[in-house]
C-alpha positions as MATLAB code, in Angstrom:
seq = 'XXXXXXXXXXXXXXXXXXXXXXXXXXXXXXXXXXXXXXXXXXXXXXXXXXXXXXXXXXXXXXXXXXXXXXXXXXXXXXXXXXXXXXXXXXXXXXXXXXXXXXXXXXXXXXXXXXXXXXXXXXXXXXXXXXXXXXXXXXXXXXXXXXXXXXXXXXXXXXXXXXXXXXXXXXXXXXXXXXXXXXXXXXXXXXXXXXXXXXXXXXXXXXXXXXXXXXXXXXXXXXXXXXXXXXXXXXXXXXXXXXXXXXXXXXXXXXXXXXXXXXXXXXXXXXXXXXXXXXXXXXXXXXXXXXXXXXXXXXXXXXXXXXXXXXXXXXXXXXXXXXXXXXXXXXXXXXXXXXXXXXXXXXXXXXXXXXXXXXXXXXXXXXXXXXXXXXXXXXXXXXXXXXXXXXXXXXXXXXXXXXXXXXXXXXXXXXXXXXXXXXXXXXXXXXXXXXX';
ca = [
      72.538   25.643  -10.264;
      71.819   29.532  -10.513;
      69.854   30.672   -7.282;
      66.392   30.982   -7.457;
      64.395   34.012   -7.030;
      61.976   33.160   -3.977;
      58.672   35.328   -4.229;
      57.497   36.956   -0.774;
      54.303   35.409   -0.250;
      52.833   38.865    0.639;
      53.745   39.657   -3.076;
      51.952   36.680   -4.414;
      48.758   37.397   -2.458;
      48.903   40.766   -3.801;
      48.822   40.103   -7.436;
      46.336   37.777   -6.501;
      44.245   40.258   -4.825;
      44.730   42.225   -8.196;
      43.940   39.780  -10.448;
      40.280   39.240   -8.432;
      39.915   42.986   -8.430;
      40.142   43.347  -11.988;
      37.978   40.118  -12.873;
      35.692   40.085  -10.187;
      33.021   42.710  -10.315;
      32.102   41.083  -13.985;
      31.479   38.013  -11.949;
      29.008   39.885  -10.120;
      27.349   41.499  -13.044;
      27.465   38.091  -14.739;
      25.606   36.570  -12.383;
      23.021   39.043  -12.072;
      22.921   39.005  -15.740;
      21.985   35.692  -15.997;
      19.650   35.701  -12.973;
      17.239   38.099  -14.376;
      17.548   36.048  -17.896;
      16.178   33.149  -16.440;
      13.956   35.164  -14.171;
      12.501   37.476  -16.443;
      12.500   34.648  -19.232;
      10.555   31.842  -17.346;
       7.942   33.999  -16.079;
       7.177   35.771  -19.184;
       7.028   31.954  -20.806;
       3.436   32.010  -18.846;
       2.619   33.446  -22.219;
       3.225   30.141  -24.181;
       1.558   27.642  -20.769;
      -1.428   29.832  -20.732;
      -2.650   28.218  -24.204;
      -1.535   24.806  -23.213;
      -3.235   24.965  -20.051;
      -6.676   26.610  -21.460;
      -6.693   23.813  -23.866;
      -5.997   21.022  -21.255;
      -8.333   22.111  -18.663;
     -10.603   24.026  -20.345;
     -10.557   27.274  -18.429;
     -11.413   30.980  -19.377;
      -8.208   33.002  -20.752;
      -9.560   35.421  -17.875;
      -9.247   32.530  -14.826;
      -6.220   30.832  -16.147;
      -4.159   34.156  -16.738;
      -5.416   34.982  -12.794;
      -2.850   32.576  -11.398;
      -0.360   35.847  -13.197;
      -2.034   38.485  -12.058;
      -1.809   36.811   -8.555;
       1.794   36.478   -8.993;
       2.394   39.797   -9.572;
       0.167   40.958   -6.799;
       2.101   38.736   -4.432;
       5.759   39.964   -6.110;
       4.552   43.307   -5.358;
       3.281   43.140   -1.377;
       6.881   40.778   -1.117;
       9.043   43.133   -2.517;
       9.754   45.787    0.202;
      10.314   42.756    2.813;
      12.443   41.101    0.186;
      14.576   44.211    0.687;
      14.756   43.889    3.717;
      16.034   40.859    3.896;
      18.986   41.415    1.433;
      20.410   44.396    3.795;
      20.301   41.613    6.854;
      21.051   38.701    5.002;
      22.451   39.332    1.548;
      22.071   37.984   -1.769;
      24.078   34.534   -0.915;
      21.108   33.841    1.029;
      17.740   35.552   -0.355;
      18.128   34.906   -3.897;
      19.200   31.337   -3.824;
      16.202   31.082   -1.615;
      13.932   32.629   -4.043;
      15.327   31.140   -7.239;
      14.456   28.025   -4.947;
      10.544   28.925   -4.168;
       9.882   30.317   -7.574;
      11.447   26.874   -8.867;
       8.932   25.033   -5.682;
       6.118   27.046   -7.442;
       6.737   25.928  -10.937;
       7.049   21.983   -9.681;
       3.260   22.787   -8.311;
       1.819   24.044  -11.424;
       3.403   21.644  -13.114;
       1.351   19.012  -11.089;
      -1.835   20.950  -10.760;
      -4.854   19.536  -11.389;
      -7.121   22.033  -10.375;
      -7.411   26.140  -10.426;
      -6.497   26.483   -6.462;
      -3.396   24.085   -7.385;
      -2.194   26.258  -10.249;
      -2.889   29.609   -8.126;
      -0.695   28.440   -5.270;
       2.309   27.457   -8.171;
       2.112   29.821  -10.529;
       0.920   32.895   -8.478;
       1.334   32.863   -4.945;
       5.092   30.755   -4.587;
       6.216   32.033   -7.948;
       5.644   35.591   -6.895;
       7.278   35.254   -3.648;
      10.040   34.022   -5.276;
      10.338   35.924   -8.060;
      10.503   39.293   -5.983;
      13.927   37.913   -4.858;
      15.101   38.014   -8.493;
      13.677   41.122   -9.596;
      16.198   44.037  -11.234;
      15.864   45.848   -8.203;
      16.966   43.221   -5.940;
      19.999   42.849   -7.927;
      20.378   46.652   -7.451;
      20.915   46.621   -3.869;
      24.017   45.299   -4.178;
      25.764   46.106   -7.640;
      25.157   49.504   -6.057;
      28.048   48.176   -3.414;
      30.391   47.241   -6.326;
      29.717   50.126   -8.576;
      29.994   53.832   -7.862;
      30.869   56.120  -10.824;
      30.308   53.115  -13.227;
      27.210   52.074  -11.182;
      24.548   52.965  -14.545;
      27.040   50.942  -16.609;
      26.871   47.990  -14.245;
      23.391   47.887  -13.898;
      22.676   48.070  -17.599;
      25.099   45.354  -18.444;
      23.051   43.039  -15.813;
      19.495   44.582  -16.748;
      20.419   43.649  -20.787;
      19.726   39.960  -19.529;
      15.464   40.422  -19.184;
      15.539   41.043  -23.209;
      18.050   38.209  -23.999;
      16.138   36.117  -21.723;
      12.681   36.749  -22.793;
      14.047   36.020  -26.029;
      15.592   33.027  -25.591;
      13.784   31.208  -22.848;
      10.224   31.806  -24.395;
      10.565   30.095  -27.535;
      12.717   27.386  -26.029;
       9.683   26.615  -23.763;
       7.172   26.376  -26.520;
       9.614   23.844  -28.657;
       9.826   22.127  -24.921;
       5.890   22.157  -24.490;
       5.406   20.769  -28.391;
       8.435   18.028  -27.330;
       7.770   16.906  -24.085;
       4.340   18.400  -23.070;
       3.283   21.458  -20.657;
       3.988   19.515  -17.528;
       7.413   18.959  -18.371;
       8.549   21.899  -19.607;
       7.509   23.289  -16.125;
       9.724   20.403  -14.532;
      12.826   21.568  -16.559;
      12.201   25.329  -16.247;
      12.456   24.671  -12.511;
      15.531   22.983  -12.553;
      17.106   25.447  -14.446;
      16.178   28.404  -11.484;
      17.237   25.104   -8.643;
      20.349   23.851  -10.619;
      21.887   27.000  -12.506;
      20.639   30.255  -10.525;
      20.498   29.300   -6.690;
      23.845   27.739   -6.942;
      25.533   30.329   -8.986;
      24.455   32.671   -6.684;
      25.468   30.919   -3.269;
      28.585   30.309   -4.249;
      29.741   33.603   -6.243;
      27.916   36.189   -5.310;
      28.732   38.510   -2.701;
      27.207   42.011   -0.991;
      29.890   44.102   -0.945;
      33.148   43.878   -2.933;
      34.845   44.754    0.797;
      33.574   41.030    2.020;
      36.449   40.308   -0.375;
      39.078   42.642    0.594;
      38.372   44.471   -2.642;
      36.853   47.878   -3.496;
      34.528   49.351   -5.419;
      34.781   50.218   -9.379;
      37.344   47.878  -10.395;
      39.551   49.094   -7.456;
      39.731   52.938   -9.109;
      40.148   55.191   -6.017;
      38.511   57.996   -7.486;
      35.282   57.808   -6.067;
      36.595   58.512   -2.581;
      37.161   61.808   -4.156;
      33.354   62.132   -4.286;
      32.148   64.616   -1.056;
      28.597   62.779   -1.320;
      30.321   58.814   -1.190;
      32.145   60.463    1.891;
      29.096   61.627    3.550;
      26.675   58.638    2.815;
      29.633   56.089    4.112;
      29.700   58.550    7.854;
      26.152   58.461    8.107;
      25.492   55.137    7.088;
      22.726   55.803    4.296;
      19.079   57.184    5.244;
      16.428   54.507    6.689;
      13.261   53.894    5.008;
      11.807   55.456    7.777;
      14.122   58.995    6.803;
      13.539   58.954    3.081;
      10.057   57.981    3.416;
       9.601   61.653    4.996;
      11.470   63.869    2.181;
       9.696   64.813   -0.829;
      12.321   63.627   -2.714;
      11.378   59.841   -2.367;
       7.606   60.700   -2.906;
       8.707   62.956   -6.409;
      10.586   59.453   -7.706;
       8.282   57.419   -6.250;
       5.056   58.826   -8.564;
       7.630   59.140  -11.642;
       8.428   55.732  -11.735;
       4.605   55.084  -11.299;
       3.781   57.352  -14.151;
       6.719   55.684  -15.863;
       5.333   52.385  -15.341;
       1.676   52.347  -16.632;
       2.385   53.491  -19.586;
       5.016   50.880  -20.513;
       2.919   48.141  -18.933;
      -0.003   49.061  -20.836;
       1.713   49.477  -24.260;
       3.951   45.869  -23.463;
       0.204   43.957  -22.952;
      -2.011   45.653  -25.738;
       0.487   46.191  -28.370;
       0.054   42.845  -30.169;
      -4.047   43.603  -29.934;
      -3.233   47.119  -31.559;
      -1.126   45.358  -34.234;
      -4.115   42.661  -35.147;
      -6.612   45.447  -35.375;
      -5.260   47.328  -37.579;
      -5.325   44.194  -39.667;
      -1.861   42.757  -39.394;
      -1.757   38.795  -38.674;
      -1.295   37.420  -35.089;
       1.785   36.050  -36.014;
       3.694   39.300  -37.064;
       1.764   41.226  -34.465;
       3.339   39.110  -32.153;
       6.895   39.588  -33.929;
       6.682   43.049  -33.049;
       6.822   41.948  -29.262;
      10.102   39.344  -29.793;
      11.677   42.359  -31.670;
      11.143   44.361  -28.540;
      13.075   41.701  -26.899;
      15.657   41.611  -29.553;
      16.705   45.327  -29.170;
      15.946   45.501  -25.370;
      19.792   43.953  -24.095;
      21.651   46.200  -26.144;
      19.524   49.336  -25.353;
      20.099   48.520  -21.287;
      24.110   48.347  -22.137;
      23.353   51.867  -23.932;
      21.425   53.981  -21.224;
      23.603   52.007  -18.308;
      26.907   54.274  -20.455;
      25.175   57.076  -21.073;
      23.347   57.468  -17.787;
      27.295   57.655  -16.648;
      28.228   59.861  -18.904;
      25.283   62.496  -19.407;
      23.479   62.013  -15.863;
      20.956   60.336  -14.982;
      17.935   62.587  -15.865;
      18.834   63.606  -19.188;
      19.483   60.064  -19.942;
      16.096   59.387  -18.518;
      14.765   62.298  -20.546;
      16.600   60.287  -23.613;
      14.879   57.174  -22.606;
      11.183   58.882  -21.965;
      10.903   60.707  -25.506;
      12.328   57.531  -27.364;
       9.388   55.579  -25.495;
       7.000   58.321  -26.345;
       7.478   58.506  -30.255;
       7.509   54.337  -30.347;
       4.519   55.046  -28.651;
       3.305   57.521  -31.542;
       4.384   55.141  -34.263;
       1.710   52.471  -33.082;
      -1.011   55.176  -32.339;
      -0.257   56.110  -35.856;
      -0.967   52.228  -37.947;
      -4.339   51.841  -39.146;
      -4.211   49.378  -41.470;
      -1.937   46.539  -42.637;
      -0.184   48.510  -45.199;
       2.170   50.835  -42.912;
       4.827   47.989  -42.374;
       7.426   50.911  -41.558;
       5.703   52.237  -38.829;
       5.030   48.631  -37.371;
       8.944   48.431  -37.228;
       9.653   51.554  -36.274;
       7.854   50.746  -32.876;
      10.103   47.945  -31.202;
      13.594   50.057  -31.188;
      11.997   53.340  -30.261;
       9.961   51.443  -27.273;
      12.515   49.465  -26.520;
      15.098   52.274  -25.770;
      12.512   53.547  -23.821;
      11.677   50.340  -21.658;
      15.617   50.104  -20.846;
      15.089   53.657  -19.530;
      13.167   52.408  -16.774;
      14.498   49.151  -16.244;
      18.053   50.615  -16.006;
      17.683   53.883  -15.059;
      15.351   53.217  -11.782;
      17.450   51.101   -9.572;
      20.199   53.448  -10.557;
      18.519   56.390   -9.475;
      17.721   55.204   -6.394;
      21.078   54.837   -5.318;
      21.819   57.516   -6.177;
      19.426   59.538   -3.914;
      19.491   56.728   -1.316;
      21.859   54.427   -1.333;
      23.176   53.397    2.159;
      22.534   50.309    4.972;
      18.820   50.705    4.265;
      19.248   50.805    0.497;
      17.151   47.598    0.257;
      14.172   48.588    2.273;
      14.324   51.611    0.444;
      14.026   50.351   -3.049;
      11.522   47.516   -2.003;
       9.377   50.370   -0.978;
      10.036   51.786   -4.420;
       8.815   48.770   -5.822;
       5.446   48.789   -4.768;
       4.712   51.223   -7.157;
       6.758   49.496  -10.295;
       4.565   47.016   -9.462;
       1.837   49.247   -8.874;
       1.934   50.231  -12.586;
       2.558   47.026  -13.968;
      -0.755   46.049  -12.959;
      -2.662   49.436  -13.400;
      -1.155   49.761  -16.900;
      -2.622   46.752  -18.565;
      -6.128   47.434  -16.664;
      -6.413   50.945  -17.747;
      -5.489   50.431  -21.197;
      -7.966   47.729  -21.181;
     -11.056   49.671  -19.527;
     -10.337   52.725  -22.088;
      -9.962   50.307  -25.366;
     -13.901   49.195  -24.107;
     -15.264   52.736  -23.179;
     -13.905   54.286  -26.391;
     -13.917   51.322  -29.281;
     -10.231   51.799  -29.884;
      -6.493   52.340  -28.328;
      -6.249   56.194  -29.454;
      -7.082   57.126  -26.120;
      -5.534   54.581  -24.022;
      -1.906   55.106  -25.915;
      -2.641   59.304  -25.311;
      -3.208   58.643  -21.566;
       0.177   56.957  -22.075;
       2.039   59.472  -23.185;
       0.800   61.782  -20.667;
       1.626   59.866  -18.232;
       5.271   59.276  -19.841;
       5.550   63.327  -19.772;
       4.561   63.761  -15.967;
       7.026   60.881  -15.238;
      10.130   62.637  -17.133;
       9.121   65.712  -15.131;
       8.871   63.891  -11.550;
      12.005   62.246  -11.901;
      14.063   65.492  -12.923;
      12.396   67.019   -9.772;
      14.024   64.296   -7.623;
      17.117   64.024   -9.448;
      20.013   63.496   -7.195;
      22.321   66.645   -6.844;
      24.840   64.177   -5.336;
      25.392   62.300   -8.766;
      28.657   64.023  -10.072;
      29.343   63.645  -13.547;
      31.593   61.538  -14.461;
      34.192   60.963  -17.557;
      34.051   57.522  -19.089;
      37.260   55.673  -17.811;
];
C-alpha cells in the first residue's frame, strides 16, 4: 500500500480556524438580523392586538395604546443600563435574557384581564426586554467584528426591522383571526423564548477575538488605521469622557432632531393618507410598502456609508427622507396616486439612514470598552424622539386643522439634524475602498 500523507494537526486546526474566519462574522450578522426581525416585528404587531383588545375589553384606543407608550418609556430609561450590561456581560447573556422578559411580558398580556395586567405585559416587561434587542444593542458588538466594513455589517443586520415588520405583522393578524388574540400572544412569545434567546446563547459572541479570530473577515488592513491603533491603547473613552466633549452632545441633538421627524411622519402618515380621501386600507398600504423597501435600503446606506463616509451618506439618507416627506405634504385629494407612492421609497431610504447610520456613527466617534454605556446614553434621545415625534405631530394637526405644519416642523427638524451630525462627524473614519 502507497504511504499515506499524515496531516500535522496544527495544519488541520488552521484551515479550520480559516474556514470559521471566513463564515463566521455572517453568523453574527445573521443572528442579529433575525433578532431585530422578530424584535422589531412583534412589537410593532401591537398594531393588529390593539383592535382585538379594544373590542374585547372595551377600552379607549387612548388607554389601551398606553400599555405602548409605557413600553417605550420603559425601553428608553432601560436602555443606557442595558448598555451597560453588554460591556460587563455580553450579548450571550443580556439578550437571551431580554428576548426572555419581553417573551415573560407577552405571556402576561396574553392572560390579562384587566388594564394594570396588560400595562405590566405589554409595557413595563416588554420594554425592559425589548431594550436588550434594540439596533443599538446589536451595535455594541458588530462594532467588535466589523471595522472598515462596520456600515455594511450593520445595515445587513438593521435590513431585518423592515423584513420583520413585514412579515411578522400580518402573520399575527391571520394568527389572531385563527386562533384568537390570546394565542397569538402565546406563540409570539415562544418564538422570542424558543428561536431568539437560544440562537443567541449559543452563537453569538462579543468579540470575534473570544474566538481566536479577527476582525473584518480576518483582512489585516485595519491595523493600518492610526485611529484603530489609538482607540485599542487607550481602551475607548468612558461615558463619563465623551459625555464632556461637544462632540457627543452635537450627535446626540442630531439624532434627536433626526428622530421626531421620522417618528412623527411613521405614526400620522396613514391619518394624512385617509384625509386626503384615500381609503384606510390603501392608506395603510403605504405603511407595509415602507416596510417592503426598508431591508434593502439598510443593505444600501450600510455600503455606501463605507464607501462615501458616513455624513454624506447621512446627508443621502436626510434629503431622501425630506422629499418623501414633501410628496405626502403635497396629496390633497384621492386622485394623486403617484405621489402616494412616491412616499414609501423616498421615506424609507431615509428611515434606513437613521437606523443604520446611528449605531455606526457612534462607533465611530466612540467606540471602545465603554462603547455600550455610551450608545445607551445615545439612546435616550432615539427614544426621546420616538415619543416626542408622534406627540408633536399630534398637538400641531389639532392647533392648526391639518398636517402642513406638523410635516414643515419635520423637515426642519430633518435639516438641523443633517447639520448636527456633520458637525460631529468622526475625523477618525478613513475612507475606505470596497473590498
Amino acid at each position: 500500500m502507497p504511504d499515506e500523507k499524515i496531516v500535522p494537526l496544527a495544519e488541520i486546526a488552521s484551515a479550520q480556524r480559516a474556514s470559521l474566519q471566513r463564515y463566521y462574522p455572517w453568523v453574527v450578522i445573521g443572528i442579529a438580523f433575525i433578532t431585530v426581525a422578530v424584535a422589531f416585528g412583534t412589537r410593532n404587531a401591537f398594531a393588529v392586538f390593539l383592535i382585538a383588545v379594544i373590542e374585547e375589553f372595551h377600552w379607549s384606543r387612548g388607554l389601551a395604546s398606553g400599555a405602548l407608550m409605557l413600553g417605550s418609556v420603559v425601553w428608553t430609561l432601560a436602555a443606557p443600563f442595558v448598555g451597560s450590561f453588554l460591556d460587563r456581560f455580553g450579548p450571550r447573556i443580556v439578550i437571551p435574557v431580554g428576548a426572555l422578559v419581553m417573551a415573560l411580558g407577552f405571556v402576561v398580556s396574553g392572560l390579562a384581564h384587566t388594564v394594570a395586567e396588560f400595562y405590566l405585559g405589554m409595557g413595563i416587561l416588554m420594554g425592559f426586554g425589548f431594550a436588550a434587542l434594540t439596533m443599538t444593542s446589536q451595535a455594541t458588538f458588530l462594532s467588535n467584528w466589523f471595522i472598515r466594513k462596520r456600515g455594511m455589517a450593520i445595515g445587513t443586520a438593521a435590513s431585518g426591522i423592515g423584513l420583520g415588520i413585514l412579515a411578522v405583522v400580518p402573520w399575527t393578524q391571520s394568527l389572531i383571526t385563527g386562533y384568537g388574540w390570546r394565542a397569538a400572544f402565546f406563540i409570539l412569545a415562544g418564538l422570542l423564548a424558543l428561536v431568539v434567546a437560544p440562537l443567541n446563547y449559543f452563537f453569538q459572541r462579543q468579540k470575534p477575538e473570544e474566538m481566536d479570530l479577527k476582525a473584518d473577515f480576518g483582512d489585516l488592513r485595519y491595523k493600518d488605521s492610526a485611529s484603530h491603533k489609538k482607540t485599542a491603547r487607550a481602551g475607548g473613552p468612558t461615558l463619563k469622557d465623551a459625555l464632556k466633549t461637544w462632540r457627543f452632545w452635537a450627535f446626540a441633538f442630531g439624532v434627536l432632531a433626526g428622530s421626531i421627524p421620522l417618528h412623527m411622519v411613521l405614526i400620522h402618515q396613514v391619518a394624512a393618507v385617509s384625509d386626503a380621501g384615500f381609503s384606510k386600507e390603501v392608506a395603510a398600504l403605504t405603511l407595509g410598502l415602507i416596510g417592503l423597501f426598508t431591508a434593502p435600503a439598510m443593505i444600501f446606506m450600510g455600503l455606501l456609508a463605507d464607501r462615501i463616509g458616513r455624513q454624506c451618506s447621512y446627508v443621502i439618507g436626510s434629503l431622501s427622507l425630506m422629499a418623501g416627506i414633501f410628496f405626502l405634504m403635497m396629496i390633497t385629494n384621492a386622485k394623486q396616486h403617484w405621489l402616494l407612492y412616491a412616499f414609501p421609497p423616498f421615506f424609507a431610504v431615509g428611515f434606513s439612514s437613521r437606523q443604520s447610520l446611528y449605531p455606526t456613527i457612534a462607533a465611530d466617534l466612540f467606540y471602545g470598552k465603554s462603547f455600550g454605556s455610551i450608545i445607551g446614553a445615545i439612546a435616550l434621545f432615539i427614544g426621546a424622539g420616538a415619543g416626542l415625534g408622534p406627540w408633536l405631530g399630534g398637538v400641531i394637526h389639532d392647533w392648526s386643522g391639518n398636517y402642513f405644519w406638523a410635516f414643515s416642523v419635520a423637515q426642519a427638524l430633518a435639516f438641523s439634524s443633517m447639520a448636527f451630525i456633520w458637525l460631529a462627524g468622526s475625523r477618525s473614519h478613513e475612507r475606505t475602498d470596497a473590498a
